[in-house]
Structure formats: structure tokens, C-alpha cells
C-alpha positions, 0 to 999 in steps of 0.5 A, a space after each residue: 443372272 444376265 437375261 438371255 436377250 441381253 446376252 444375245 445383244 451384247 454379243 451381236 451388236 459389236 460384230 454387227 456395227 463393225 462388220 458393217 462398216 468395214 463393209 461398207 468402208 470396203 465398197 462403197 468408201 473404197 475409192 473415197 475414205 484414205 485407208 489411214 482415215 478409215 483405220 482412225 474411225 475404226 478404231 473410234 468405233 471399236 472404242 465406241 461399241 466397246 464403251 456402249 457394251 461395258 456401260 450396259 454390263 456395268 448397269 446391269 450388275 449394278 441393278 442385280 447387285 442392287 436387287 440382291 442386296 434389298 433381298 438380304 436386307 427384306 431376309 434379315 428383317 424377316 428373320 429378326 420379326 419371326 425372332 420378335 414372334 416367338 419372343 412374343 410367345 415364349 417370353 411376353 406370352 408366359 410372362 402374361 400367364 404367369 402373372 394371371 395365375 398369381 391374380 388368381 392365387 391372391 384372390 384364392 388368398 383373400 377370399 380365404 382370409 389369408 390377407 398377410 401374404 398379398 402384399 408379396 404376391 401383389 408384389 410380385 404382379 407388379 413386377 411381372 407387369 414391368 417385365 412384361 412393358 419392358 419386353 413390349 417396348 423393346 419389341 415395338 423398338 426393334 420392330 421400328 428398326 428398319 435397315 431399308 430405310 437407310 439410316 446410319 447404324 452408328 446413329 441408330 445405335 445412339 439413339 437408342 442408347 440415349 432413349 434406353 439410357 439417358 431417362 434413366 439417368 444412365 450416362 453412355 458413350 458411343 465409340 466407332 473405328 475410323 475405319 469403315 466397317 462393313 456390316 451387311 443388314 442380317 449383321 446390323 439386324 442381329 447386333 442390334 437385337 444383342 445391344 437391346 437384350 445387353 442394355 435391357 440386362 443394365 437397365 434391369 440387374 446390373 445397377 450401373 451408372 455408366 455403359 460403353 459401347 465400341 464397334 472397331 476393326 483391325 483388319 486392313 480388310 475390315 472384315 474382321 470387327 468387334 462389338 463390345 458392350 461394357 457397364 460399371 455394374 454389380 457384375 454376376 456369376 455367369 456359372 450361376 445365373 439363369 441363361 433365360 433371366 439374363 437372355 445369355 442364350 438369345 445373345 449367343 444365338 443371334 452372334 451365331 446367326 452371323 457366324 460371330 463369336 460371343 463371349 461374356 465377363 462379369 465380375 464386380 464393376 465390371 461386364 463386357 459383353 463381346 461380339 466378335 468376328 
């Protein structure tokens, strides 16, 4: 919003420059400045008066455009770290839980001479603890991902896929339209959050050896675009898989968050996650 003073001085400075020199013009420049000459500078002036106001406007737009679109972006990274606080809680949390009531079963065990059923239960602290690290290095990544700082979200994308994939021996692709999406910092925020969890499910269930990720757009607006996210997996049951093993539900919730349709499809070889808007 324009401060009242700005107003005010917008308004009153071209009646203020121009009535005085015609003021002026008219008394004492009457007998000396021809009316044509006269006419010639007064129009400079307009001009002139005109070119300082809309300059000052531009600027000021520009400025609260500016400070609007670092105030989305400080909201959309807020939202994403209370989204990773109760991922902290409701998954991390548990998960470290979980795994100490197995510690204590497996020494209950023990201590009672049950020692064939441990390597299971030991088995299955292991695992726990992987799953735990894995949330964790997500969360730290994510939280590392920062929209202000002004990198490009394709090579954010890249490296993360390459740091997340190529260790693991996981080959990958990127593709990007030509034509310039635009994707406000809440977008590239929870797209970002929905690669992690898609990428997090490849690495962990679906055995593949290749991902495809693609962010295209066919309208002549570019405001409408499509985020897809393809592996060469064993595939699923979506009817039967748990949504929270598969975090079907977080991804779902991040594509409404966006307004964003979400979609997945999975058979043999083939899963596609979708994101479109």
C-alpha cells in the first residue's frame, strides 16, 4: 500500500511545477518568452513532471512487489519447517520409540534365555535405526533448501537427485520444458518436499536402477505445468499398501497445499508419480 505522503506528493507536485510556470510564464516572461517557445517548454515540462511521477510509482511498486514476494517465500519456508516439526514428531519420534521398546523386549528375552528369537528382534532394530537416519538426512536436506537464497529450482532438483541417487548407484535423468514456468517459493517448497518423499520410497521399496523426473508445461500462459516423477521399480498395490509406509498421504497433502492435483500409478517396472496443475 502507497503511504498517504507519497499520495499527497504524487498529486501535488505536477499542479505545483506547472501552475508555476505558467505562472510565471504569464507575468513575468509575458513580454519576453514568444508564446510558441512557451508552449515548447511547457510541454517539456509536462513531460518531465509526468516522467519523475511515474518513475517514483514504478519504484514504489517495484519495492512493495518485492517485499510482498520475500513475504510468501518467508511463509512458505515457515510452513515447510512446521511441516518437518511434526515429521520430527510424528514419524522420527515414534519410529525412536518404537525401536526402544524392541531394546527392551530383546533384553526381556535374554534375560529369560529366549536367546533364538533375538537375532529377529536385533533384526528389526536395525532396521528401525536406518529408517530413523534416513528421515533425519531428509529433514536436514530439506531444511538446508532455502528459496531466498535464490538458487535455480531445476539445479536444486539435480543435486539432490544426484546426492539421493547416483551413491546408490541409481542412474537418473532430469527434464525441464523450454518454456519458463513459473512457480511461486510455496510451489518449489512443496514440490520439493513431494520429490524427497518419492525419491526417499525408490531408494528404500521399489528396487529400481533408473528415475525420470520431468517439469513441463503446455499452456501458453505457463500457468498450467506438470510434475512427474517415474522409476523402473517392482511397483505396488496402491489399494494395498499402507498410505503412511509409502507417505502417499504427505505427498497428497503437499499437491493440496498448492491447489495441485496428485496422482499415483504403479504396476511392475513401472511408478509414476504425478503433480499437476
Amino acid at each position: 500500500m502507497i503511504p498517504l505522503r507519497t499520495k499527497v506528493s504524487l498529486f501535488l507536485t505536477p499542479a505545483i511545477v506547472i501552475g508555476l510556470f505558467e505562472t510565471i510564464r504569464h507575468t513575468l516572461l509575458e513580454n519576453i518568452l514568444p508564446m510558441e517557445l512557451g508552449n515548447w517548454i511547457t510541454a517539456c515540462i509536462d513531460a518531465g513532471v509526468i516522467a519523475l511521477v511515474s518513475r517514483t510509482l514504478f519504484l514504489t511498486y517495484a519495492k512493495k512487489e518485492q517485499e510482498l514476494s520475500q513475504e510468501r517465500a518467508s511463509r512458505a519456508i515457515l510452513l515447510e519447517r512446521e511441516r518437518l516439526a511434526r515429521v520430527l514428531h510424528d514419524q522420527i519420534a515414534q519410529s525412536i520409540f518404537y525401536s526402544g521398546v524392541q531394546v527392551s523386549s530383546a533384553r526381556t528375552k535374554f534375560q529369560q534365555g529366549m536367546v533364538e528369537t533375538l537375532e529377529k528382534d536385533l533384526g528389526d532394530v536395525l532396521l528401525s535405526l536406518r529408517e530413523i537416519d534416513e528421515n533425519i538426512r531428509q529433514a536436514i536436506f530439506n531444511l538446508r533448501q532455502d528459496p531466498l537464497e535464490g538458487s535455480d529450482f531445476g539445479e536444486r532438483i539435480r543435486f539432490f537427485l544426484d546426492k539421493s541417487l547416483s551413491e546408490r548407484n541409481i542412474s537418473w535423468d532430469f527434464q525441464v520444458s523450454d518454456r519458463d514456468i513459473t512457480l511461486s517459493p510455496a510451489d518449489q517448497v512443496q514440490l520439493f518436499g513431494i520429490l524427497q518423499e518419492a525419491i526417499a520410497n525408490v531408494i528404500k521399496h521399489s528396487q529400481a536402477t533408473h528415475v525420470t523426473v520431468r517439469l513441463t508445461s503446455e499452456s501458453a500462459d505457463h500457468s498450467h505445468w506438470t510434475f512427474l516423477i517415474q522409476d523402473n521399480g517392482i511397483g505396488f498395490h496402491t489399494n494395498t499398501v499402507h498410505d503412511g509406509r509409502y507417505g502417499m498421504e504427505i505427498m497428497a497433502s503437499r499437491a493440496r497445499d498448492i491447489k495441485a492435483q496428485f496422482s499415483i500409478q504403479s504396476e511392475s517396472g513401472n511408478t509414476k508419480v504425478t503433480v499437476r496443475r
